[in-house]
Structures are given as C-alpha cells and as structure tokens.
C-alpha positions as CSV (number, residue, x, y, z in Angstrom):
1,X,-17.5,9.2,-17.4
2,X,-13.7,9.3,-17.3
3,X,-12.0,9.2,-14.1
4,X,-8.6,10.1,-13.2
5,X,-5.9,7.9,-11.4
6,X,-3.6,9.4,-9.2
7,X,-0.4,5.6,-8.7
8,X,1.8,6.1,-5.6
9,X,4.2,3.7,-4.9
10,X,7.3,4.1,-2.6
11,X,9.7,2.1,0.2
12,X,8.1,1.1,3.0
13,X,7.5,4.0,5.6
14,X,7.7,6.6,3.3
15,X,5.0,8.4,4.4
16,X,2.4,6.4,1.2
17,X,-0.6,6.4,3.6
18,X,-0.5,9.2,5.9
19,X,-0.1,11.7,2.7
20,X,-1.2,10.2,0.0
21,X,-4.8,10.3,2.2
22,X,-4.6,13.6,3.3
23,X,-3.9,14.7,-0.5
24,X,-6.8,12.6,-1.6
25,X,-9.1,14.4,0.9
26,X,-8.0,18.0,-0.2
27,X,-8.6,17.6,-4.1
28,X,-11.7,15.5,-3.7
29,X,-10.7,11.9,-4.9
30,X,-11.1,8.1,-2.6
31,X,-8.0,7.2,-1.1
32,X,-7.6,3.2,-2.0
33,X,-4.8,1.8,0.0
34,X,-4.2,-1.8,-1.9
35,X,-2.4,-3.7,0.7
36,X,-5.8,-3.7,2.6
37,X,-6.8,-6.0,0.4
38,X,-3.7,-8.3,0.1
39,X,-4.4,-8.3,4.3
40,X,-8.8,-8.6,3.9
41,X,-8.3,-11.7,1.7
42,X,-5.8,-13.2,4.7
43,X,-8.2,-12.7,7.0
44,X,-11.3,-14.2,4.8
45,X,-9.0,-17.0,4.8
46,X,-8.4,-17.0,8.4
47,X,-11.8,-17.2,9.0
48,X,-12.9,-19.9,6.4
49,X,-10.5,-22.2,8.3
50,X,-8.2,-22.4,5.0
51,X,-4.9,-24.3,5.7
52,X,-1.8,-22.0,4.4
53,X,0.0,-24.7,4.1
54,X,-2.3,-25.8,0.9
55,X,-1.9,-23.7,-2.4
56,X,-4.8,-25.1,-4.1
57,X,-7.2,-24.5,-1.1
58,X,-6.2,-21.4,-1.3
59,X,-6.6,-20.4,-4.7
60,X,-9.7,-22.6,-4.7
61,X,-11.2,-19.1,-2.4
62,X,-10.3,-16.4,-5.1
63,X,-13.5,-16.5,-6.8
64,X,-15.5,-16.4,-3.2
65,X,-14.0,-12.9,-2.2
66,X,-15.2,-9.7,-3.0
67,X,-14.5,-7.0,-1.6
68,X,-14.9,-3.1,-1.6
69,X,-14.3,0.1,-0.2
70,X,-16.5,2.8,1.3
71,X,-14.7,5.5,2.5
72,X,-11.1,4.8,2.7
73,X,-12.3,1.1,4.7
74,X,-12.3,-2.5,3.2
75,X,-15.5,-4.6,3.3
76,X,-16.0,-7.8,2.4
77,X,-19.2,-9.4,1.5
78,X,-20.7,-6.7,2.9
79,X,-18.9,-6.7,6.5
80,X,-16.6,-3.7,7.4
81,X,-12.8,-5.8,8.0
82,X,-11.0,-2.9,8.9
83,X,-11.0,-4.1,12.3
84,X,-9.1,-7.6,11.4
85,X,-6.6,-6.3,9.1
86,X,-4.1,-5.4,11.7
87,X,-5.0,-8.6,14.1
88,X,-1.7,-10.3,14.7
89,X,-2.9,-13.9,12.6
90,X,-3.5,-11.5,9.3
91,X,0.2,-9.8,10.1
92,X,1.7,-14.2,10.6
93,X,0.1,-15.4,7.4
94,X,0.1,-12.5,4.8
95,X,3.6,-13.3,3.4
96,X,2.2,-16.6,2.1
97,X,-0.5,-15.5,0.2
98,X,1.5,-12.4,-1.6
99,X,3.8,-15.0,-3.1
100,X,1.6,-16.8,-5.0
101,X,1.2,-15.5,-8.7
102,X,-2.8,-16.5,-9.1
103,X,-3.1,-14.7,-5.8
104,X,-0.9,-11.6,-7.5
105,X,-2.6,-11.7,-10.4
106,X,-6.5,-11.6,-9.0
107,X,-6.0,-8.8,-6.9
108,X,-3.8,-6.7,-9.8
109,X,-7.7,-6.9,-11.4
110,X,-9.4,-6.6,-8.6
111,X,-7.2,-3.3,-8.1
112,X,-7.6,-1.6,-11.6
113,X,-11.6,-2.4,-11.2
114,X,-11.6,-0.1,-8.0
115,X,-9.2,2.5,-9.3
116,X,-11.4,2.8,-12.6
117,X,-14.4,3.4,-10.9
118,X,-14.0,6.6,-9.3
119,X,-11.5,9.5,-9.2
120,X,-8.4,7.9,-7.4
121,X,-5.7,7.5,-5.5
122,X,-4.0,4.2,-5.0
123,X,-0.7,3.1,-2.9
124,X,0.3,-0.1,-2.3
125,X,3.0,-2.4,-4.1
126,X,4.1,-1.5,-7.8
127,X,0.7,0.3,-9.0
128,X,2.6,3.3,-10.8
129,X,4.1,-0.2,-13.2
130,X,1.9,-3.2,-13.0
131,X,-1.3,-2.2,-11.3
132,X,-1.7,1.2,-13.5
133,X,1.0,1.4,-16.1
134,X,-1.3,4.2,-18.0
135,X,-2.0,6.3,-15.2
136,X,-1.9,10.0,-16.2
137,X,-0.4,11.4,-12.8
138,X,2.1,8.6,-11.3
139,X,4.3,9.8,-7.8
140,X,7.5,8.0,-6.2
141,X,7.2,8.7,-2.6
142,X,11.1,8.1,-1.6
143,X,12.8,9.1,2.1
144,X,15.8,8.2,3.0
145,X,16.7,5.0,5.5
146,X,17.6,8.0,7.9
147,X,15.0,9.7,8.4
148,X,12.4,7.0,8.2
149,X,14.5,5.5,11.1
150,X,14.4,8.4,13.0
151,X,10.8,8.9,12.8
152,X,9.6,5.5,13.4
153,X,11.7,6.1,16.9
154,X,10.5,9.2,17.6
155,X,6.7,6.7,17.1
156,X,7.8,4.2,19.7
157,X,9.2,6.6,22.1
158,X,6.1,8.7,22.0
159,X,3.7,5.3,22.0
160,X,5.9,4.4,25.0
161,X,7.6,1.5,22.9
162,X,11.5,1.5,23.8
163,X,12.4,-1.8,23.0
164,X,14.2,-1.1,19.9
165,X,16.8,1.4,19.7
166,X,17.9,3.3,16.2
167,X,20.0,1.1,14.9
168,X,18.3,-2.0,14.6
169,X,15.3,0.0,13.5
170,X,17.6,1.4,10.9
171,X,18.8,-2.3,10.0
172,X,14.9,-3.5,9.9
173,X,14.4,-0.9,7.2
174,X,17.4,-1.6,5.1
175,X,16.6,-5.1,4.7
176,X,13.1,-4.4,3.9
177,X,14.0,-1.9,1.3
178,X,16.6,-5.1,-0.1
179,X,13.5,-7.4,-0.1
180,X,11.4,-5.5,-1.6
181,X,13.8,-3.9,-4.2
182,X,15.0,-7.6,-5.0
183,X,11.6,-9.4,-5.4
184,X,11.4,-11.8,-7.9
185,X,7.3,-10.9,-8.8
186,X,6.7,-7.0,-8.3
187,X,9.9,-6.0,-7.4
188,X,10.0,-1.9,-5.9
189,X,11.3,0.2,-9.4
190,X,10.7,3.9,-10.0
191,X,8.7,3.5,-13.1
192,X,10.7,6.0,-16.0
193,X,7.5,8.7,-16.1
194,X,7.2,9.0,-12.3
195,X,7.4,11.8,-10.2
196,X,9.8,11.3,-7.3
197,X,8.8,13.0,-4.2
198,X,11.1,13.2,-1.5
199,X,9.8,13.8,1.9
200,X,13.2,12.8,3.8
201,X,13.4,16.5,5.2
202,X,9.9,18.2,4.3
203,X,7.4,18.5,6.8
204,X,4.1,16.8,6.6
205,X,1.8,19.6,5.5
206,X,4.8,20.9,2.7
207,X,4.9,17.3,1.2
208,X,1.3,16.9,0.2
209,X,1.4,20.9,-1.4
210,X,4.0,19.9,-2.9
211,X,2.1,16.7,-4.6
212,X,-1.4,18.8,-4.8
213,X,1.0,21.4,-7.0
214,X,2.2,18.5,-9.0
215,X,-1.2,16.9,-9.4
216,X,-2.8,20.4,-11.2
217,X,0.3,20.8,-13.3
218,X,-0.7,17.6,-14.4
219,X,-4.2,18.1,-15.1
C-alpha cells in the first residue's frame, strides 16, 4: 500500500506542533514530530553514560537505538521517553549531537522509514527538502517575529512566568530565526513547491481549515 506524506517545516514557534497535530487528528493521518527523536537519542545517551565530549563514542551508539512512535509518543527499545525529552540534561546536550553529520544523516533515514510507513505528517527541521524532497503535499508554516513574540508572552504571563519582557523575547526569536536560517548542515529554506501558510494573524482553528482545504486540493 501507498501512503501519503504530508512535510511541514517552519521558524521556530510557528505554531508546527500545535497545528500540524490537530490537522493530523481531523483527516486521520499519525502526527510524527522529528525533533523527538533528535531529543530520545540525547537522552539514550544520557543514560548509557556516553561522554559528549567524545564523537566516536557517540557515533559508536547509532546502531544501538531504535526507536518508534505509537500514538504521537517516542519509545525506545520498547520504553515510552516522552517523559525525558523535555528533562533539562536532554535540553543542555542536544546541540552537540545535531551537529554531527553521521548523527544528521541516521536519523534523515530513520525519519523517511517512519513517514513511509503510515499516512503522515512530519515537522521538524528541513523535511519538506532533505528528509522528504518527494512529498506530494509539502506546507511552510511562517509567522512573523511579532506575533510569535507576543504569543509566547501572552504563554509566560498566563503560566505565571514574568521574567522576560517582550523585547528580549522578541530578540531570542530573531537570533534563532538567524541560526537556523544560516546553518551550515540543514539550513531553514522554503523549498520552491511549498505551500506557505501564514498564521501571524489567523486564529488557531482558521489555520488548520485553512491547511485541511489545502491538503484535499492536493489529493
């Protein structure tokens, strides 16, 4: 059987997730968020005592982890790590593990293996040009610097977090919009037969009509 692949990418805080997974659960398809895995392999890391600070020991793991998903969580060897991948040790070591090509490289496979084997919808980092060039339906999630500022305020203050004030948050998402943009493996690109989606002024419920519509065009 043929399935179909629906590749998201987008800036960080566009909204990837939170849509993309309620669109996934009104047309019937497994929402794969990818960058649970970049964050499950950290942890299996973590908890095999690997030293960071070694490449080879690191790559030396690749062939031991295997992982899966079972709806919309990561397990790994069998053991649910949805719990770990937000734990503050995953969220200090991750960076050095997405850096390393043979790292890049195993979990690019790893990630057209899951999208392949089921209807799908996969976010994460460059899927709709590295991860699944061929998709048939590929979106851009984009929203401006502005409004994901403002929302991510309007998070703290209602989480009770008033630390950081709009303008630094603003400043925090500019520079990782640069980083990501400027990459030297995977950098952030609209890929030429996307569809952008902009969501900088749409409510929540409009956006993912608005990508459902797209998706049965499509089809």
């Amino acid at each position: 059987m043929k399935y179909t692949q629906i590749a998201v990418d987008g800036p960080a805080g566009s909204g990837k997730t939170s849509i993309m997974k309620a669109v996934a659960d009104k047309i019937g398809f497994q929402f794969i968020d990818t960058g649970l895995m970049y964050r499950a392999f950290t942890k299996f890391l973590i908890l095999n005592n690997v030293d960071f600070g070694n490449i080879q020991e690191i790559i030396s793991f690749i062939p031991q982890f295997h992982c899966e998903f079972k709806n919309e969580e990561i397990y790994v060897g069998g053991e649910n790590y949805m719990e770990y991948v937000m734990m503050s040790d995953v969220l200090e070591n991750i960076n050095k593990i997405t850096v390393l090509p043979e790292v890049r490289a195993f979990m690019v496979e790893a990630q057209r293996e899951v999208a392949l084997s089921s209807n799908s919808v996969l976010t994460g980092r460059d899927i709709t040009t590295i991860v699944l060039p061929d998709a048939p339906i590929k979106i851009y999630l984009d929203c401006s610097i502005e409004a994901r500022a403002k929302r991510r305020l309007d998070q703290n203050i209602r989480n009770g977090i008033d630390l950081v004030d709009y303008d630094t948050i603003y400043k925090m998402i500019e520079e990782r919009d640069n980083s990501d943009k400027n990459r030297e493996v995977g950098p952030l690109t609209v890929a030429p037969d996307a569809i952008v989606v902009d969501n900088s002024s749409k409510l929540f419920d409009e956006c993912v009509q608005e990508i459902i519509n797209i998706i049965k065009e499509k089809k």
